[in-house]
N, C-alpha and C positions, 0 to 999 in steps of 0.2 A: 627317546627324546625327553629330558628334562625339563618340562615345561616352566618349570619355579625359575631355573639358571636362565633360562632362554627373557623370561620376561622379567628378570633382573637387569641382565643384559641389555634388554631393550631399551633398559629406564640410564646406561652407561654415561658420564660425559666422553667418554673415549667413541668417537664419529664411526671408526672400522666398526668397532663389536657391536654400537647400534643397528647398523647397516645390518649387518651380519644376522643376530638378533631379527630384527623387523621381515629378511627375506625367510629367516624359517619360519616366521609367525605364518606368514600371509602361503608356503606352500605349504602347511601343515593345514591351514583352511581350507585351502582349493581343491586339496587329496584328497580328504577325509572330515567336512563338515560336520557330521554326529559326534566324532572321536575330541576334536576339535574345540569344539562348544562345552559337549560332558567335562574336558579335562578342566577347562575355565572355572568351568563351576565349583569342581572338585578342590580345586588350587583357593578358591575364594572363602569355600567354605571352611579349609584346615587352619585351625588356631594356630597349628605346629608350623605354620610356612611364615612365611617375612610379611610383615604389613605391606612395604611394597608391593612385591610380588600380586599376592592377593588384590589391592587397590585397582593395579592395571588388569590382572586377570577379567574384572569387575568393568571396567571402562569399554575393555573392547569385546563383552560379553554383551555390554547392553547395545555399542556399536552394528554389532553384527544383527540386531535387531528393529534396529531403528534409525532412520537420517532425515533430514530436512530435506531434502530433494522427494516428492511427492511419487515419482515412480518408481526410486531406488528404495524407499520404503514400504511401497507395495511388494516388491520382489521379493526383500528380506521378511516380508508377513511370510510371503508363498515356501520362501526354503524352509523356514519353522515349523509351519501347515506339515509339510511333505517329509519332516524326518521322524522316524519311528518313534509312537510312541513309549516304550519302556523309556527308549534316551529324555525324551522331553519330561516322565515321569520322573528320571532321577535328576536332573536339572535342573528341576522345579522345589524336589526333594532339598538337596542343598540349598537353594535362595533362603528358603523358608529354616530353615537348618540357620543359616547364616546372622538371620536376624538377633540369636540371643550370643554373637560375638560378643568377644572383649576385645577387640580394635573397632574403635568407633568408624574409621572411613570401610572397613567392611562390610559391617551393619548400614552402612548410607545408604551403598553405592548398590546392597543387594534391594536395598527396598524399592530403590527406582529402575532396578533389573526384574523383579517382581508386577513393575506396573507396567513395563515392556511389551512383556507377556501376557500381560492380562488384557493387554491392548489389543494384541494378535486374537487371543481364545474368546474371551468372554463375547465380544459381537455373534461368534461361534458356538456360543452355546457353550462352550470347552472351558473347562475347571470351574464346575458349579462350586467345589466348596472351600474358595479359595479364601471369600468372605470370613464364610466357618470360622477354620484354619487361624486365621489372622486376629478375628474377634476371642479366641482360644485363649491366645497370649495375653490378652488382656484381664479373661476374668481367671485363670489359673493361679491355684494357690501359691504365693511366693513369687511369683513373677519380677524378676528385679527390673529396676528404673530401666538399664539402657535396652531390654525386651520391648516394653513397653514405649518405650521412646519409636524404636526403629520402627515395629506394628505401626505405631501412629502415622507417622513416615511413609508406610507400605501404604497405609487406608488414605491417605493425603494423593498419595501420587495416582494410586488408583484411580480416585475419584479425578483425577486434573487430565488422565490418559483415556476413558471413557465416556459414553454418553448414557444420558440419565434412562434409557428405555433398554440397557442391558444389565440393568439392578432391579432385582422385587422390590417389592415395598416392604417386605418384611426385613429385607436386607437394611435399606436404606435407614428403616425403624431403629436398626441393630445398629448399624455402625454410628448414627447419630448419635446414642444410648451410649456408648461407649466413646468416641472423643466429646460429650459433652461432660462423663466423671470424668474422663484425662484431665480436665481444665478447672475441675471440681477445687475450691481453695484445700480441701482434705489432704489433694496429692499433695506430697511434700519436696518431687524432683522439679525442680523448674524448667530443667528439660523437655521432661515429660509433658510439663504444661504447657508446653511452646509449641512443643511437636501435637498435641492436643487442637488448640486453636488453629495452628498451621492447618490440618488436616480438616478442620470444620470450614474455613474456608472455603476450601473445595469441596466439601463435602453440599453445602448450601445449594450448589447446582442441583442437587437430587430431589431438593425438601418440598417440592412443588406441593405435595398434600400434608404436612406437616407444617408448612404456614399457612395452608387456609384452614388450619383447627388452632381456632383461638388458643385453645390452652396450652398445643407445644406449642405455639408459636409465640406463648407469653415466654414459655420456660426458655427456651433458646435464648429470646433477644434479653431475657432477662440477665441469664450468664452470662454472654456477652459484656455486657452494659457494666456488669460486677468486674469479671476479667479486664474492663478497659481503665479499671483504677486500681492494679493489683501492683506489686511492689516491681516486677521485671520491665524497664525499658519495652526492652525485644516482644513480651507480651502486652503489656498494652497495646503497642503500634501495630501487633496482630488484632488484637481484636478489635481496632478502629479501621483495618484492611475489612475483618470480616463486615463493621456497618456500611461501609462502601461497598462492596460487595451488594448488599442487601438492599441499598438503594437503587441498586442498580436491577436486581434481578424481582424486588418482591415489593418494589414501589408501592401500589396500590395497599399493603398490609400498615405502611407505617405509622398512620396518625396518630392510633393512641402512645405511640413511644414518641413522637417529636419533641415534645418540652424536654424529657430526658435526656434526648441525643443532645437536644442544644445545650444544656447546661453542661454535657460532659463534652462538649466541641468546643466551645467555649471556654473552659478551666483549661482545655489542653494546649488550647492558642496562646492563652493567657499566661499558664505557668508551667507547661512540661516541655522536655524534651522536645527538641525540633521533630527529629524522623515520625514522635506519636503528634506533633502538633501541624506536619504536613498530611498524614492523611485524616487529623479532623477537619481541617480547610477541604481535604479532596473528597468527601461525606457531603460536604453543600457545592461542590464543583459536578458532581454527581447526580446530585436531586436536580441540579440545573439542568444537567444533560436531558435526564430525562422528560422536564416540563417542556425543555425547547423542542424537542421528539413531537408530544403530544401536541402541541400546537401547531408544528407543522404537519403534521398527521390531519388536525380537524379543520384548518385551515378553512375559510370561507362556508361555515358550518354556525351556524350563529346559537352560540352556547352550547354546541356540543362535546366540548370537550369539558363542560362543565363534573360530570360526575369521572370522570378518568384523572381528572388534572386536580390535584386539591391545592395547589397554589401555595406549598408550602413556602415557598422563596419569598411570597409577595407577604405574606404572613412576619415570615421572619424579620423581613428588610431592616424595622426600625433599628431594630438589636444588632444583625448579622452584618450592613453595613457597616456602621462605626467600629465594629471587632477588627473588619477587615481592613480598614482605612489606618487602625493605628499598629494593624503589622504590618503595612506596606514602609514604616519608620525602622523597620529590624534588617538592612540593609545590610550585606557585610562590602567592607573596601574591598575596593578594585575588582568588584565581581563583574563589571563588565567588559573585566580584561579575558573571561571564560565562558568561551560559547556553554557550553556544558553544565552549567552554574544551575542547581535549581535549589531555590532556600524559603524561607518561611516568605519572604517579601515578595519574591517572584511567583508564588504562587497562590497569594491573596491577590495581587493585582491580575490572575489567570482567572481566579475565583469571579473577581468583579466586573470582568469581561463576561462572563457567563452567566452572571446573575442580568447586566444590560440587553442583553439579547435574551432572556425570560422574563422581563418585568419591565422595558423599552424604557416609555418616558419617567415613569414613576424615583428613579434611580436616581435624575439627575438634581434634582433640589436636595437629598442625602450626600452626593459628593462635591456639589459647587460647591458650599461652605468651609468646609474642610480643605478644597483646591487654594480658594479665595485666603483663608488663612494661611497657608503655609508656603505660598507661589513665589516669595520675595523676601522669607525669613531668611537671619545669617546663614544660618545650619545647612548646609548642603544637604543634607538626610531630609529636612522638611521639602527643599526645592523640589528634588530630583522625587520623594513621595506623593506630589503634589501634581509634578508634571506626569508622572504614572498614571497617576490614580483619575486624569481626565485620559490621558490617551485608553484608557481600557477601557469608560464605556460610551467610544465614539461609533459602536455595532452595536444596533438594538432600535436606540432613541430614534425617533422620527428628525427628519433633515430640519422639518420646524423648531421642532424646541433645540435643537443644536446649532444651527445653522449662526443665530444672533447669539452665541457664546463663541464659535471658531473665529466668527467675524469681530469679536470686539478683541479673540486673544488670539489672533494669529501674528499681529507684529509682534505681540510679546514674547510670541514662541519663537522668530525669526532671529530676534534681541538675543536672545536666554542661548543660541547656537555662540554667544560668545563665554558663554558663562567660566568663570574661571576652575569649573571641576569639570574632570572630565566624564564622570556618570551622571552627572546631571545634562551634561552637553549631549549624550550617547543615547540617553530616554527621552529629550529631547525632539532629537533624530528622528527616534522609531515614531514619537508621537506626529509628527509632520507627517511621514510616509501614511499612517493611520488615516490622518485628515483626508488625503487627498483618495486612498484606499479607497474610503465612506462617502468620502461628501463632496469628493470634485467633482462638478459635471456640469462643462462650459455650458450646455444648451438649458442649463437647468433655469427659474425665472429669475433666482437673486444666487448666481454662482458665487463661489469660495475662491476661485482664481479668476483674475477677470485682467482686461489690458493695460488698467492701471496699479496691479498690486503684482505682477508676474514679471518685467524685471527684477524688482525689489526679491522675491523668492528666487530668481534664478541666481541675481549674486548670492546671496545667500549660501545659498546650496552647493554652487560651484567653488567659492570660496573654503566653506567647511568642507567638500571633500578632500581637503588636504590638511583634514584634520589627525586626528591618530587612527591608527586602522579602523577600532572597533567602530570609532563615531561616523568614520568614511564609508564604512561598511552598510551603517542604518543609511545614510545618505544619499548612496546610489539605489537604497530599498526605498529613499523618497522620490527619489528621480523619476524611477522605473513605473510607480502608482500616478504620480503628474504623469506621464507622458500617458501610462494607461488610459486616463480618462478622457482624451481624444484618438479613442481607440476606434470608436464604431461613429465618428462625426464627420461630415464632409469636409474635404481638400480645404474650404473657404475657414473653416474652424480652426483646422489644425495647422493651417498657416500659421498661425502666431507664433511657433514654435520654430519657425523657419528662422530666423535673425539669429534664434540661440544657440542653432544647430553645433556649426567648425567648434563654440568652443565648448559644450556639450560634450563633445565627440574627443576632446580634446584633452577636455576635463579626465573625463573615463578613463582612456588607455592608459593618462599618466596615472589614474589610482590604481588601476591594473595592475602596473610596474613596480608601486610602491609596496604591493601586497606578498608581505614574504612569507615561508615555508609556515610560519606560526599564525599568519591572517589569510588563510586560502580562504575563505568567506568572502574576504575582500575583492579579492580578484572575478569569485563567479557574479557578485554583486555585480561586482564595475561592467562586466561583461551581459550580465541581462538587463541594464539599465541601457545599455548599445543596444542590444537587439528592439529596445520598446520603443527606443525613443528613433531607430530607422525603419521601425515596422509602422510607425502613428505619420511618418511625417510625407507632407504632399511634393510624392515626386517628380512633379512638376517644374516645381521650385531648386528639387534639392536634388539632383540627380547628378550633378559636376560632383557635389561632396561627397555624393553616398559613390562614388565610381570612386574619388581620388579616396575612397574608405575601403574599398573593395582590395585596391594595390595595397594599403598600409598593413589589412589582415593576410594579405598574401604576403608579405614580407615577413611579417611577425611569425606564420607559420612555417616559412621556407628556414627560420631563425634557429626552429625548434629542433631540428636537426643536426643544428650543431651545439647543442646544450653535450656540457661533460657528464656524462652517467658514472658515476663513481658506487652506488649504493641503490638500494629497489628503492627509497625515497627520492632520490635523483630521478630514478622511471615514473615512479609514480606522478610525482610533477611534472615531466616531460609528458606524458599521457594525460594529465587535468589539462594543461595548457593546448597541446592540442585536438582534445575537445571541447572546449571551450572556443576556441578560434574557429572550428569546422561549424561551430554550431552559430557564429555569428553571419559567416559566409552561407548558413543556412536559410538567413533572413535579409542577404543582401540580395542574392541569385534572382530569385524572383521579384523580388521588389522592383530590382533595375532592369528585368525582361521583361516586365510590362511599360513600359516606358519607352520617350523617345531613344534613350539611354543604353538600347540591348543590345547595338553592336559590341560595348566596353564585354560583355559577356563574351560574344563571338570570340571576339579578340584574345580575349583572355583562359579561354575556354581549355586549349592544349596546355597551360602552365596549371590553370588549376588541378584536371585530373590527374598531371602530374605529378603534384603536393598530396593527395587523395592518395594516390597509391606509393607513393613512399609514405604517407601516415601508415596505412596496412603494414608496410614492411617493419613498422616499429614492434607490433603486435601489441597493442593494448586492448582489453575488450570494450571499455568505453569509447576509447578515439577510434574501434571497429568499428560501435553502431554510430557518431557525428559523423564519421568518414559516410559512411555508408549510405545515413540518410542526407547528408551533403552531395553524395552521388546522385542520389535519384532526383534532390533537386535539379538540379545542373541538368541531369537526363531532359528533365521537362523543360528545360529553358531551351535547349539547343534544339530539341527536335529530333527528329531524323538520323542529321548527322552525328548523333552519339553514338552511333554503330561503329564508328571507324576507331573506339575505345573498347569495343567488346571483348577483343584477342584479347587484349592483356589484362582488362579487369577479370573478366570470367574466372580465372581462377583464385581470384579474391572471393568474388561472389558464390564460388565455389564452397570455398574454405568455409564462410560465414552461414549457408545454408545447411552445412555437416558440424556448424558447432555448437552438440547436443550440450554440453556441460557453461556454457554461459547461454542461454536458450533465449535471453535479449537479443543477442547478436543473430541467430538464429530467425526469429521471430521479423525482426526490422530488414533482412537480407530477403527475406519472402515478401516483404511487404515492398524492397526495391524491384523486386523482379516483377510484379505487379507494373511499378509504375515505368519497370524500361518496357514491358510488351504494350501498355497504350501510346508509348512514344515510337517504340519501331516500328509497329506493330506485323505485316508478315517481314521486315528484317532480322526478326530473333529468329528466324525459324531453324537460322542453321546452329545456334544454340540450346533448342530445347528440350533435343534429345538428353544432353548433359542435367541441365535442370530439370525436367521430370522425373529420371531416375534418382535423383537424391530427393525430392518431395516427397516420391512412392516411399521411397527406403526411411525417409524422419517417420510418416505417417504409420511402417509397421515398427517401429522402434520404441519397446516399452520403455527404457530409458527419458527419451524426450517427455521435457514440460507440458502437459497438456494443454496448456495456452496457445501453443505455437499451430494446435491442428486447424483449429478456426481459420488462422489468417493463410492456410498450404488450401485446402477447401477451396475457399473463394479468388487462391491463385490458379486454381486449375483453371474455371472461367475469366480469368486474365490471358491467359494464354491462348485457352480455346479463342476467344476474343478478335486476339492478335493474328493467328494463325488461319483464323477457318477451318474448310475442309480439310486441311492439312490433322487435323487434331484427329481423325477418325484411327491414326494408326498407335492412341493411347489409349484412344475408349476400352480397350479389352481389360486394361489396367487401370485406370482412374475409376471406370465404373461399379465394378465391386467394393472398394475402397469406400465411394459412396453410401453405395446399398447397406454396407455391413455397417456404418459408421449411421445410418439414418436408425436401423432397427434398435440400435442398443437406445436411441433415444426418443421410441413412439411416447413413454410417460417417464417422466421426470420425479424423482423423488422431491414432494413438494417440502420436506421437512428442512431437507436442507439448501441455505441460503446459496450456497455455494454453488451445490450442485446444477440446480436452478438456473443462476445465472450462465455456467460455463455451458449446459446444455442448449439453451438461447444462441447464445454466441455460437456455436458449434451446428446448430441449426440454421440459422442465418448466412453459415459458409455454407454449408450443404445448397442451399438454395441458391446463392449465389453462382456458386462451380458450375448448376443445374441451369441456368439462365444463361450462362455466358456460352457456355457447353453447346446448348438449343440454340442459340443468335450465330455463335460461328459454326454450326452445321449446319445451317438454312440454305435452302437452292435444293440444288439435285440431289444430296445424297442426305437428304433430311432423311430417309426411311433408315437410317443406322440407329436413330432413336426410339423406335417405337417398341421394341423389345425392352426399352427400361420404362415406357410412360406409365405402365397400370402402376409398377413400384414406387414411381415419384407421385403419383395421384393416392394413392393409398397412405403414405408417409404424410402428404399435404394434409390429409383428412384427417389423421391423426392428431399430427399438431395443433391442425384446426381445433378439434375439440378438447384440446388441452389448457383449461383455464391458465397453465406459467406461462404463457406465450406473451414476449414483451411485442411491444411497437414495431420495434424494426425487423421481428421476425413477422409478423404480421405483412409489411410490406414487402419482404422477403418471399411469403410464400403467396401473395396473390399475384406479384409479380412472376413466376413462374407459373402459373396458372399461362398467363396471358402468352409468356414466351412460348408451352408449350403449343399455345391454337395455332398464333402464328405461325413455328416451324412446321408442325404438319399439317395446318389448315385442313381441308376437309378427311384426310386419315382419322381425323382426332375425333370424327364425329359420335362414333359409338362410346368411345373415352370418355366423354363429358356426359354423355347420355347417362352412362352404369354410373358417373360418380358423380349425382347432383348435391352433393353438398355443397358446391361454389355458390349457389343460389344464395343459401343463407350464408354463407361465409361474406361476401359479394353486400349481401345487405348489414349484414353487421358491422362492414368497412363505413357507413355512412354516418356511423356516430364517433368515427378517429377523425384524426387530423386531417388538411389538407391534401397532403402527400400520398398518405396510401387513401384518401379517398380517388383523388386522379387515378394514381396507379390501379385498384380496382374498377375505376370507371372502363379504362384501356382496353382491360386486360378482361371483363365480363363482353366489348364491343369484340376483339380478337375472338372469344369462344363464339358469339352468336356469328359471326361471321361464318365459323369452322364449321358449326353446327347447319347450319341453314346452308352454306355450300352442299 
């Protein structure tokens, strides 16, 4: 087999020989993986072979190593693990071999195939001297530029593919030591320099003891700082990535460098290059980040965040301010015709947003002046600057000191929606949606919307949305924030809104309509401005419109159906739209089944799941999960009689619970089975043999998202739930499933954030499944459980004294405590006796919440019941 011709071939415009091409690739994989991978390599490293050729060798070398899907990258770690070592030695041989090519994408593509690898081994201990090796290239006599380049490249990527506890120090000493000369003004490749700082970047993550010694950590930021005024674009704007970086990671180190940064963030705002004078803006977007962290970290700690937080922002203000005020003037036209658009103005007025929510009220006597000058100047640039520069720091200030500036300039902003540009009318917009975001809150004592200024904003509002997309778009993003803010206020509140419903509702669908393939913003806009503003409003009043709203989205969707598919963009829009419509009807369903109103539901019940399951026949996987959680609304609205839809959804729901490769669709189809078994509850039973067996089967499938196991866990105790006694003839198989899934998480690796949370969650189904499990075997054949109780007391005990344990695992596992006493009541008595850790567990719940304090009160009076029986 000619592997060079083959993956020529591959790369063909001719559609046959690719085909052709692609199926020997992929059986030349599946026969003989070691042969396979070694020939890749071989091919990548031969000067003698075609750049092509080699490129893609290189592509699906590192493919076969690595993917974004979190299980299908654990696998391809395991096939690597598991092939002989001599092959993984000569394949490693090559990478490293490849680096001193003369085709520069061979030398890329080997460095980031090198970091692959070292992704896979080094956690393992495997290729201690790879470091070595790489660092070689560097100090070796005669070394040429693109060696050194690609090295740099390899140590970059390395460092961005590992974590800092599988390098020495000695290592990290080294590779520091060598991409800090790469960046040295001496080198004279510019390459070389770029791929130098590239690599320090990443390399920074490691330096944890190398910036708490003053003196590298002079030398570093000192380079830096040098390199961020050096002749290359491309390097400066690296080494103003690497001070963000460092704000980010080494906060606490920077005081004595601040006056420096600012003078060199400041010249760069002032007179370089956009791309180096976006990340010196994103340098103080960063130190923001971080002070707003620490404060809410010390929150209600009176001056304790004092020695953490050095308050560089409030420091800077006077200076940093007005820098940022006079690039929010560097506007470029028609940039609010491009979602996508981010430029020097856009992201000083991001800045200023960030510095208000660090430094509240302090901020706004720096920006009124500059608002107040430039609010009514000819220059459309001053308006639309002006009208920014107030909408970003309406988060932070206190309602007091803003409250009498919205109030003196809200008609003005109401005014200014006529303004004759249309990016001033479009910032406008968003600033309105901002106000009401922050600061509308009818019950508040001097509100910002009130019965005599809310006509006046509703024409407004309803008027400009039929303005041009983009301004329509901010528009229904102001609707959606008003109607938010009588979100959580009694029926008598949010009446007021009741007069402006029909043309509200009216307003929307026709911006809907007007939103074409170029403004789909538009349309999800118009469409979550319906769902808030029929989710706020008292359906009391409003139940004739929100039913005669219910038929018009039933229409629109029945519509969607006859849309012409001509191209996958023609799908893909047929697919937004209806999701988007399923997800409106997601918020009418219940709305109007609480209500005198719930027959129009009955009623319409058999058309709707009809619409439902022709959406599934489109196959979208978005319109799969609005389909889907539109189902389970619907389920809960009707009750009962949703059984007599189960034949022919089922194997929708089917479909949705086996589909590992969109694992949303998957994850929300578990979460519907959930809510049909509390609505049928024993009517699923003759369904559940089907759904078990695919639970079981995701649950042993290393493929599936691991997110989806949490919410299958706590569907078994949905089931049990629904079912009862009937569930004993799964226990043989749910229950190991459990047991095996609770051991692998008696302790959590506290290092990782991640892990952490997902084993929470994971534990909290555990316990869940275990609750529902003990509630629907109670009665007579409760003694099926008592062969798992010391397991589930023991796993309890565990967690218990596992300081990751969040809240809702917490209530989680005292709640099974309690469910366990109750189902076996006096059996359990020796149970609680050998495991009196509930005592302290039990009183430890007195210093949480409400909730699991109840829940432990329950569930300690359940044990002493059990016990003393």
């Amino acid at each position: 087999m000619d592997i060079t011709q083959i993956l020529l071939a591959a790369q063909s415009p001719d559609g046959n020989l690719r085909s052709v091409a692609e199926s020997s690739l992929k059986l030349f994989q599946e026969q003989n993986l070691p042969r396979f991978l070694l020939s890749l390599s071989v091919e990548l490293s031969n000067d003698g072979r075609p750049p092509e050729s080699r490129r893609l060798a290189g592509i699906i070398l590192k493919n076969s190593l690595d993917a974004k899907d979190c299980s299908r990258k654990e696998l391809l770690g395991q096939q690597w693990v598991s092939l002989d070592l001599s092959i993984k030695s000569r394949i490693k041989e090559s990478l490293l071999l490849t680096l001193g090519s003369s085709v520069p994408d061979a030398r890329q593509v080997s460095s980031q195939v090198i970091a692959k690898v070292a992704s896979i081994e080094m956690p393992r201990r495997e290729w201690p001297d790879l470091i070595a090796k790489l660092l070689g290239n560097m100090t070796q006599q005669g070394a040429s530029a693109p060696l050194k380049q690609a090295t740099l490249e390899a140590l970059g990527y390395v460092c961005e593919e590992i974590s800092p506890e599988h390098l020495e120090q000695d290592q990290v000493n080294a590779v520091l030591t060598a991409v800090v000369q790469g960046m040295n003004q001496a080198e004279l490749s510019v390459e070389v320099r770029l791929a130098a700082v590239k690599a320090l970047y990443n390399a920074l993550y490691f330096a944890d003891s190398n910036f708490a010694n003053d003196m590298e950590r002079n030398y570093i930021v000192k380079v830096i700082c040098e390199t961020a005024v050096s002749n290359g674009v491309e390097i400066r704007q690296a080494a103003f990535e690497c001070l963000v970086a460092i704000a980010s990671i080494y906060y606490m180190h920077l005081e004595p460098y601040m006056q420096t940064v600012f003078n060199l963030t400041s010249n760069a705002v002032k007179g370089d290059e956009e791309s180096v004078a976006l990340q010196a803006i994103e340098f103080w977007s960063t130190i923001c980040d971080e002070e707003i962290q620490l404060q809410e970290e010390y929150e209600g700690y009176d001056n304790a965040d004092s020695s953490a937080n050095f308050r560089f922002i409030e420091k800077a203000l006077p200076s940093l301010v007005p820098m940022l005020l006079e690039t929010l003037l560097k506007q470029e036209e028609e940039q609010e015709q491009d979602d996508n658009v981010w430029n020097i103005s856009m992201s000083s007025g991001t800045c200023l947003g960030l510095i208000a929510k660090a430094v509240g009220d302090a901020i706004v006597p720096l920006v009124m002046p500059f608002v107040e000058a430039n609010i009514t100047n000819p220059d459309w640039h001053c308006r639309e600057a002006a009208t920014f520069a107030f909408g970003s720091i309406l988060d932070g200030p206190s309602l007091s000191k803003l409250a009498p500036l919205v109030h003196a300039g809200l008609d003005f902003l109401l005014n200014a929606m006529k303004d004759p540009n249309s990016q001033v009318k479009d910032t406008t917009a968003w600033t309105l949606g901002r106000v009401f975001e922050f600061l509308h809150s009818p019950t508040s004592v001097n509100p910002i919307v009130t019965s005599g200024n809310l006509m006046r904003i509703m024409t407004v509002l309803l008027e400009s949305s039929k303005d041009a997309p983009n301004v329509a778009e901010k528009v229904c993003g102001a609707i959606y924030f008003l109607a938010q803010g009588y979100e959580n206020t009694a029926d008598s509140v949010s009446s007021v809104l009741t007069p402006y419903l029909p043309s509200v509702i009216t307003t929307l669908l026709s911006a809907s309509d007007c939103a074409d393939t170029t403004h789909f913003r538009l349309r999800s806009s118009a469409y979550e401005a319906l769902n808030e503003i029929v989710r706020v409003s008292n359906i009391d009043e409003t139940s004739s419109i929100i039913g005669q709203l219910l038929l018009e989205v039933m229409r629109r969707l029945k519509l969607t159906f006859d849309l012409e598919i001509f191209s996958s963009g023609d799908k893909e829009n047929q697919s937004d739209l209806q999701a988007l419509l399923c997800g409106v009807l997601q918020v009418i369903v219940p709305k109007l089944s609480n209500s005198d109103a719930e027959p129009i539901i009955t009623q319409n019940a058999d058309q709707l799941m009809f619409l439902f399951l022709r959406v599934f026949a489109c196959h979208g996987s978005t319109v799969h999960e609005e389909a889907m959680l539109a189902i389970g609304v619907l389920a809960d609205a009707i009750g009962p009689d949703f059984v007599k839809y189960m034949p022919e959804f089922f194997k929708y729901l089917e479909a949705g619970l086996q589909n590992h490769e969109e694992y949303q669709v998957c994850s929300i189809s578990v979460g519907v089975v959930g809510d049909i078994c509390r609505t049928l509850e024993d009517k699923v039973l003759p369904f559940c043999d089907g759904i078990m067996t695919v639970l079981l089967k995701d649950l042993s499938n290393p493929m599936l998202n691991r997110s989806v196991k949490p919410p299958i866990f706590s569907c078994f105790g949905d089931i049990a739930l629904a079912i009862g006694e009937n569930f004993e003839k799964y226990l043989p198989y749910a229950m190991p499933m459990l047991q095996g899934a609770a051991e692998l998480l008696v302790v959590l690796d506290q290092s990782d954030d991640d892990m952490v949370h997902y084993g929470n969650q994971l534990r909290r189904g555990i316990f869940e499944a275990y609750s529902g499990i003990l509630q629907g075997i109670k009665g007579p054949k409760a003694q099926l459980m008592v062969p798992y109780a010391t397991h589930l007391l023991q796993f309890t005990e565990a967690v218990y004294k596992d300081g990751s344990r969040d809240e809702s695992v917490t209530k989680a596992a005292v709640a099974v405590l309690g469910d366990l006493a109750d189902t076996l009541g006096p059996i359990s008595k020796d149970l609680f006796r050998n495991h009196l850790f509930h005592v302290e567990f039990f009183r430890e719940c007195l210093d949480s919440d409400e909730e699991v304090r109840e829940t432990a009160s329950w569930a300690q009076g359940m044990i002493n019941q059990a016990v003393v029986a």
